[in-house]
N, C-alpha and C positions, 0 to 999 in steps of 0.2 A: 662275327664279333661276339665276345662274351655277354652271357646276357645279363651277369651284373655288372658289366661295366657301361651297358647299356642302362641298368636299374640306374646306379648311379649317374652317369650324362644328363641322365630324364630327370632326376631329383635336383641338381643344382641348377640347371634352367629352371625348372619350377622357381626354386627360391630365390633364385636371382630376380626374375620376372614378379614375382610377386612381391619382393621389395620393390621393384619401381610402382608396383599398385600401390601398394602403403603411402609409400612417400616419396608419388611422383614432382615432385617439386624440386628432389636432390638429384632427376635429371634432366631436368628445366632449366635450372639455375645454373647462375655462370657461377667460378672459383675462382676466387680471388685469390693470389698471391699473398697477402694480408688482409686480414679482420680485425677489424680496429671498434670494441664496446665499446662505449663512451665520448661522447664528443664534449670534455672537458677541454682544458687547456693541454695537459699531458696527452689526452687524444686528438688533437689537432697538429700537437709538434710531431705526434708521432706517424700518423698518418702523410704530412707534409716530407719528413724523410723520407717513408716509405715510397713514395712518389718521384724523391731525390733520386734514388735509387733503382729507380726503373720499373719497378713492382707495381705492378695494379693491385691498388688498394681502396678499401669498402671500408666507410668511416660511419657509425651505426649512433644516433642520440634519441636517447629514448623521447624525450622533450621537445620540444619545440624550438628550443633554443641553445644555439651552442654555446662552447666559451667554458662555461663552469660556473667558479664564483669570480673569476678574472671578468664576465660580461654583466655577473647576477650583482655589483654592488662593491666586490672586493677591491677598489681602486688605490689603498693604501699600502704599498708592493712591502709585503715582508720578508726582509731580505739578509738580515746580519751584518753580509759584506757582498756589496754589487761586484765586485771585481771576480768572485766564485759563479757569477753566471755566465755562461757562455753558449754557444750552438744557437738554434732557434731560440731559442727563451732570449738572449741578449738581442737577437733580431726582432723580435717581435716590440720589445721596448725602444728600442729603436727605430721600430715603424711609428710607437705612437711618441716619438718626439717629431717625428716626421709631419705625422698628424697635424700637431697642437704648432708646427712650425706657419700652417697654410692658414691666414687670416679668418676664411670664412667660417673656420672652426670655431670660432669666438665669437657665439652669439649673446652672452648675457653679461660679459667681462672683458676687458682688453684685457693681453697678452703682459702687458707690463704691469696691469693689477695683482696679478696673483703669483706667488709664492707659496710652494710647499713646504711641508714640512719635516723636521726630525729625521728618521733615517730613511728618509725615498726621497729629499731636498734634492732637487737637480743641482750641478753645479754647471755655471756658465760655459764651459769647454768641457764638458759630457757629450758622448754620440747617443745618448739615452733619457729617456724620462719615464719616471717612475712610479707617477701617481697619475687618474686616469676617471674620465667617466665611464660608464658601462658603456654607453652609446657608443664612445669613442675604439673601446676594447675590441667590440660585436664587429665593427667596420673594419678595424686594422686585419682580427682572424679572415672577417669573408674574403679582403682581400689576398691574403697571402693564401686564402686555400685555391682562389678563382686561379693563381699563374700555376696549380698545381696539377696532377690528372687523378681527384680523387671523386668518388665517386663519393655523395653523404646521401643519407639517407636521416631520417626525422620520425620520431614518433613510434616509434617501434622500440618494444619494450621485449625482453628476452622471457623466454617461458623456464622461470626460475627454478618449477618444478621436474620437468624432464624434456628440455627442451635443446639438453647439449648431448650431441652423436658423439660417440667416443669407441675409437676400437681399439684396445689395449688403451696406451696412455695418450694416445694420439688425437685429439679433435679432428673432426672431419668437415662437421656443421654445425651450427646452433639454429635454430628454431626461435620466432618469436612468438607473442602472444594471440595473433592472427594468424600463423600459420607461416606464415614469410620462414622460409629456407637462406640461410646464408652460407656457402660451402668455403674452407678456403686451407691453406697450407700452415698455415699461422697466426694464432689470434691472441691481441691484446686487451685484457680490460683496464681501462682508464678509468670505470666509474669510482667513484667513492665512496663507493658502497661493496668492494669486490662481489660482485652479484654473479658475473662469470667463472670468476676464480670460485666461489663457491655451489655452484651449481654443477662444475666438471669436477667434484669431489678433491677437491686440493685443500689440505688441513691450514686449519687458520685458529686465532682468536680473538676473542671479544675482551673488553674490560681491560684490567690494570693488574698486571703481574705483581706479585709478593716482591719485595725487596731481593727474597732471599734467593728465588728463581733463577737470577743471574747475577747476581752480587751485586746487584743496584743501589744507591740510596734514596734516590727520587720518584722510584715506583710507589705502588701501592696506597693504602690510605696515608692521608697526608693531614693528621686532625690538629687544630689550632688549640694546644694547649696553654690556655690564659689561667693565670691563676691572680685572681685579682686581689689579694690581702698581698700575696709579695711583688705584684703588678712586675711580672717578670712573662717573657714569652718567648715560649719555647721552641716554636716554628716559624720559620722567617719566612719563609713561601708563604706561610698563611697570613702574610699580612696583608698585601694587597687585597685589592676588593673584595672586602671583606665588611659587617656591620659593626659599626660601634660597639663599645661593650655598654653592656644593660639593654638590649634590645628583645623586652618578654613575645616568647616562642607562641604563649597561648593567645584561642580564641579571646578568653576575659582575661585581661592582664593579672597576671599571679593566681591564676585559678586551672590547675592541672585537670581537672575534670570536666572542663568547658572543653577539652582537645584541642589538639593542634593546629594550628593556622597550617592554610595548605603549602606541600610538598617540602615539609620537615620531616623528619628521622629523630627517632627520639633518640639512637647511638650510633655513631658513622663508624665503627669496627676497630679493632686495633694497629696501633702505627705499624706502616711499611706492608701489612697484610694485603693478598688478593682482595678483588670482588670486578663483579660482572657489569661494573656501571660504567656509565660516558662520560667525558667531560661535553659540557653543556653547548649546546645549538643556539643560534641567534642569524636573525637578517643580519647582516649589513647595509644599513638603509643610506641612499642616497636623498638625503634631506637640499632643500636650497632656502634662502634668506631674500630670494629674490621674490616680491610677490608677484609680477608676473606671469610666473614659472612655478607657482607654490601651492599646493594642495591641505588647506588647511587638517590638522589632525582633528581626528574623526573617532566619537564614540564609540566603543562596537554596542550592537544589539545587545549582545546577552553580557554585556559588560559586568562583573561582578568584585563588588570594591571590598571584600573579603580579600582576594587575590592580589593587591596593592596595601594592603595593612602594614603589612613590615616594611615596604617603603617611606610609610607614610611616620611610621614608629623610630626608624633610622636619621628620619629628617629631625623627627624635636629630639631624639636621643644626643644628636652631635649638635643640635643650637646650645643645648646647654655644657660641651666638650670643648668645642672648636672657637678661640677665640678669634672676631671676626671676620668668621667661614664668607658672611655673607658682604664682604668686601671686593674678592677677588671671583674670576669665573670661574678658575678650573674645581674652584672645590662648590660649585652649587650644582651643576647638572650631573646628573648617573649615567654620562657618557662622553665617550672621545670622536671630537670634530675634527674630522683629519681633512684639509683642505682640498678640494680637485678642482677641476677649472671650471668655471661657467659658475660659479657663486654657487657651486657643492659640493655635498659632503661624502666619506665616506664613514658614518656613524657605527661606534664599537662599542663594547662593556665598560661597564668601569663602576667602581665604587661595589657594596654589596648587595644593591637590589638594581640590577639594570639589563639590559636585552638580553643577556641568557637567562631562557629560562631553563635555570636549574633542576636536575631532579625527570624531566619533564620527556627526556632523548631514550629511556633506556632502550627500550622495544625496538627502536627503529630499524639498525641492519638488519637484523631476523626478520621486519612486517614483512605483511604482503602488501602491496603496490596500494590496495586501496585502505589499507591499515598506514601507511607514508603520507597519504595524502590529508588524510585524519591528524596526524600527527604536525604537521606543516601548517597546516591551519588553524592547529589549537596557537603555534607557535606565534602565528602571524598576528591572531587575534589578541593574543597576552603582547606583543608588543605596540598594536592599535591602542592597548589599553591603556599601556605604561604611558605612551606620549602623551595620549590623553588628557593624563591624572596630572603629567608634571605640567601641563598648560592651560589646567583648569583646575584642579581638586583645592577647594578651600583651605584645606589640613597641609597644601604643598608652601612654602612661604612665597609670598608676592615676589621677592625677589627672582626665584628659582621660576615664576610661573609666567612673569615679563619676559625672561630671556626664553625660554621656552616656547613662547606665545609666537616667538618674531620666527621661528622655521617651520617647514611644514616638509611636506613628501613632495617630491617632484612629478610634475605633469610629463614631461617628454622622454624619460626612459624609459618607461615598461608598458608593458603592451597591456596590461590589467585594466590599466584608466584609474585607478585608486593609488598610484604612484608606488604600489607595493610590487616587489618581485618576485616571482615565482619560489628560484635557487634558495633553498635556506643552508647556512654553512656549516655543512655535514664536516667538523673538526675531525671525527674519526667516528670510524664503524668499525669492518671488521679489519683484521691485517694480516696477511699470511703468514706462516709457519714453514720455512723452508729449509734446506742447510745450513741456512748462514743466515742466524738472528742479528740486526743491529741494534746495541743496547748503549747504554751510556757510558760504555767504556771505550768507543767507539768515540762517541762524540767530544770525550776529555783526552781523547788522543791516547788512554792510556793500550788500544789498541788499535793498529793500522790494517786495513785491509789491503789485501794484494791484488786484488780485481776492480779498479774502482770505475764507476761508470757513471760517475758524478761527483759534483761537492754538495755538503749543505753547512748553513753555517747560523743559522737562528740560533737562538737560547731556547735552551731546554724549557718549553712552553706549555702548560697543563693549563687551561679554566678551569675552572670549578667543577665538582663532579656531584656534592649533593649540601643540603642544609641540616643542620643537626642541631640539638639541645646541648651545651659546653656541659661542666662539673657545676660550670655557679647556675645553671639555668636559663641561661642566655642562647640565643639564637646566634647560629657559624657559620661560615663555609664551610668547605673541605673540600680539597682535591687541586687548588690553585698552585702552579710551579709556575717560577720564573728565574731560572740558573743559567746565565749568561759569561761573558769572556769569553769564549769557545772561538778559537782560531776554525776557520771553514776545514772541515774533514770528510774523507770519501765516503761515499756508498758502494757496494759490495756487488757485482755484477750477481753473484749468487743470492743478494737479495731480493733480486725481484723475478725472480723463475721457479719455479714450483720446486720441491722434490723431485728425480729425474721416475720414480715409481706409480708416481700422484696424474703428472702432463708435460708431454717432452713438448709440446707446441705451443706452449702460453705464455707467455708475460704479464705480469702485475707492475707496471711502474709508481700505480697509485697507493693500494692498500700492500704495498709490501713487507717483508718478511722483516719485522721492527718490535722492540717491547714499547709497550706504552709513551717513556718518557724517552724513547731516543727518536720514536716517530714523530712529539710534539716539536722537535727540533728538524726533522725532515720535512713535514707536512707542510711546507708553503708552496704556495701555487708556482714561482720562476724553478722550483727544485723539481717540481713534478713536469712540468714542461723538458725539463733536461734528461728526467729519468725515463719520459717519453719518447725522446729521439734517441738516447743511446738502446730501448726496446726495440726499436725499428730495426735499429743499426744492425741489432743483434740479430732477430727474425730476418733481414736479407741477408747473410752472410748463412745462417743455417738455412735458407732455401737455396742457395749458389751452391753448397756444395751437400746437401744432402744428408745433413747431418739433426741432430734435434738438438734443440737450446741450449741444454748443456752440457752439451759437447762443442761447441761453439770453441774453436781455440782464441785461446784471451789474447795472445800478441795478436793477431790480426785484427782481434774486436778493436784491442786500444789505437793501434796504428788506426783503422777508420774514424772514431770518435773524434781522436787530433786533428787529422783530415777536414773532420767537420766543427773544429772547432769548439767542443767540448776540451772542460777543463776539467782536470783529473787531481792533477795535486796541489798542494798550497804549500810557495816556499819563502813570502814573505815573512 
């Protein structure tokens, strides 16, 4: 035999051998068919497919707990139009009307006491119900994953710095933070964080695109121009919760060199313009009015009543605005009671100082792990506080602080023991960057996609993104949208798979390939559920015939989707 072909035999055994020394754990490890990051809701639907489908699949949460914000609080189902939900996602609502049909599930309420509300109202001849304890969320998922053959796994967090195997564009394995090897053919990330999608170099971004970007008008800064001598307003998104006008920005009222009261901007940028910011994070608290079941609100330690000043400035600014505010309830407390069963709630934003804290999120996609958990708990702590203040703080009025007084945090949802949830609702992070952006001309119909692998049908939905000083002096929002009528419209199969240069084997159903203000209209949890089973769909169809994601032929994709039930167009 030649003896460099001898040289060579002896060098690739070497180095084949000595990658199993490296990283003997990728021939240890079984391979899974699917890899499914995230055990959100979108990674449970999707996962459950994938299982449909005969595929051994590996369902990966970094946490302890699955679900998302579907189990962490979110129980007020944001939906547009129920009839756009289909596949798993309509079965899962219909496992928890299932639920809430079997008596024993009504422990602090009969069944004929309660009544939802507004747009997740059941109606009497519904096969669905809409609104939901977390408890109740957590049981219906373990169920529907227990009839499934998926394997989960808990508490394993992905090694975000180089932790994803990649040969050309192909994953092979990802790595967690302990070492854990996970091998497989196909991986999804579900988190809401795109932390996979971004760790396998797959172009993405942050923040809120220019207007100009993609001929938007809803993007970008979005600043409340009040001009109060001609008392005329310029920006109708910016009215919602938002502060009264006259509400002084400074430490010493009318004294600019006492500095800013915290997380104001002395200029929020120019209309429609980029910037790198979030709109704002908040629990969703499950509060109850039961006191048996009721965990009174609780000071925090390092409470600091600097950080409640402008709510506190908001309250006498509209006593003397609002003729009497203090008659009716919806306009005293700085938040929305959305009713769920068992005498609780699912507590939202509302008004201009209330659970988001503003300003407060920037940092978060990009921390590291223990820079999120820093972050989550300043979050937790500013909302411990806010309740606090409206149930106790002298300066809140007696009215506001009686109704207030009567709710507390729930004892039997979350495993803390302080009634507080882990899940904080990460509205957006990062979102990928693929072929096919979806933007609001998308969501106005004025363009239809040909690929479609879902509906979504919300109003274009923005919180707030930061606090600013106006022209007159006065303390803002900025960043609020809420642009509705939107007939339900598809999503783009090319939306949630990489560039085919970037990763032929990954799916994004969660942070996917969207601008700013067309993703605020995607990003409800029943749409990410759906965009999670049509990813499965996808990833078995490119493992059956050998092909990578997209290349995926779409008439097949869509013929499966229908199959399963997935609704694609809207022709009411």
């Amino acid at each position: 035999m030649n003896k460099n072909i001898l040289i060579l035999i002896a060098t690739s055994v070497f180095l084949v051998l000595s990658s199993f020394v490296a990283e003997p754990d990728l021939v240890r490890k079984k391979t899974y068919d699917i890899v499914v990051y995230g055990g959100t809701s979108a990674g449970i639907a999707a996962a459950i497919q994938s299982s449909r489908m005969g595929k051994s699949v590996l369902l990966i949460e970094p946490s302890s707990r699955i679900g998302g914000l579907t189990t962490g609080g979110l129980g007020q189902t944001d939906i547009g139009n129920k009839q756009a939900i289909g596949g798993i996602s309509r079965e899962f609502y219909q496992n928890i009307r299932t639920y809430y049909d079997d008596p024993a599930n009504w422990k602090w309420q009969k069944k004929s006491e309660y009544k939802g509300g507004g747009q997740s109202r059941t109606g009497e001849h519904e096969d669905a119900m809409w609104t939901f304890e977390p408890s109740a969320a957590l049981t219906v998922y373990k169920k529907m994953l227990a009839k499934e053959k998926v394997k989960l796994v808990t508490e394993k967090r992905l090694n975000r710095k180089d932790g994803v195997r990649k040969k050309g564009t192909t994953i092979y394995a990802i790595v967690m933070l302990d070492g854990t090897v996970y091998s497989g053919k196909v991986f999804i990330d579900a988190t809401y964080e795109g932390d996979l999608m971004a760790a396998a170099g797959v172009s993405y971004t942050l923040g809120r695109e220019s207007n100009a970007q993609y001929g938007e008008t809803l993007n970008g800064v979005q600043p409340n121009n009040i001009n109060l001598t001609l008392k005329k307003k310029v920006s109708k998104n910016a009215f919602n919760h938002n502060f009264v006008p006259g509400v002084d920005p400074y430490v010493v009222k009318g004294d600019p060199s006492s500095g800013l009261l915290p997380n104001i901007n002395l200029r929020p940028g120019l209309e429609g313009e980029a910037d790198d910011k979030i709109q704002a994070y908040c629990f969703r608290m499950c509060l109850t009015d039961v006191p048996e079941n009721q965990i009174p609100f609780k000071k925090p330690e390092n409470y600091n009543e600097l950080d409640y000043e402008l709510l506190l400035r908001n309250y006498e600014a509209r006593k003397g605005l609002i003729k009497d505010m203090y008659s009716y309830s919806s306009a005293l407390l700085p938040w929305i009671n959305s009713k769920m069963p068992n005498g609780k709630t699912d507590t939202n934003n509302k008004f201009g100082f209330s659970t988001d804290y503003i300003g407060r999120n920037y940092e978060y996609p990009e921390a590291s792990y223990e820079e999120r958990e820093k972050i989550i708990e300043e979050h937790r702590i500013y909302q411990m506080g806010l309740m606090w203040t409206l149930a106790n703080h002298p300066r809140i009025p007696q009215k506001v602080r009686d109704i207030a007084s009567k709710w507390g945090m729930t004892k039997d949802e979350f495993d803390r023991g302080d009634g507080w949830q882990n899940q904080l609702y990460i509205r957006e992070a990062r979102r990928m960057v693929s072929d096919y952006v979806m933007t609001q001309h998308n969501c106005e119909a004025l363009k239809v996609v040909e690929d479609p692998v879902g509906l979504a049908a919300y109003t274009m939905d923005s919180h707030n993104v930061q606090r600013y000083v106006d022209a007159n002096g006065f303390v803002q929002n900025e960043g609020n949208v809420e642009a509705g009528g939107l007939k339900p419209f598809p999503i783009s199969y090319r939306s949630i798979v990489p560039t085919e240069s970037e990763a032929t084997n990954l799916a994004v159903p969660v942070c996917l390939s969207a601008s700013h203000i067309a993703f605020g209209s995607i990003r409800m949890e029943p749409v990410f559920m759906v965009l999670g089973q049509s990813a499965a769909i996808a990833a078995s169809l490119a493992i059956d015939h050998g092909v990578s994601l997209q290349d995926v032929e779409y008439e097949e994709l869509r013929k499966t989707l229908l199959e399963n039930k997935q609704r694609l167009a809207w022709e009411k």
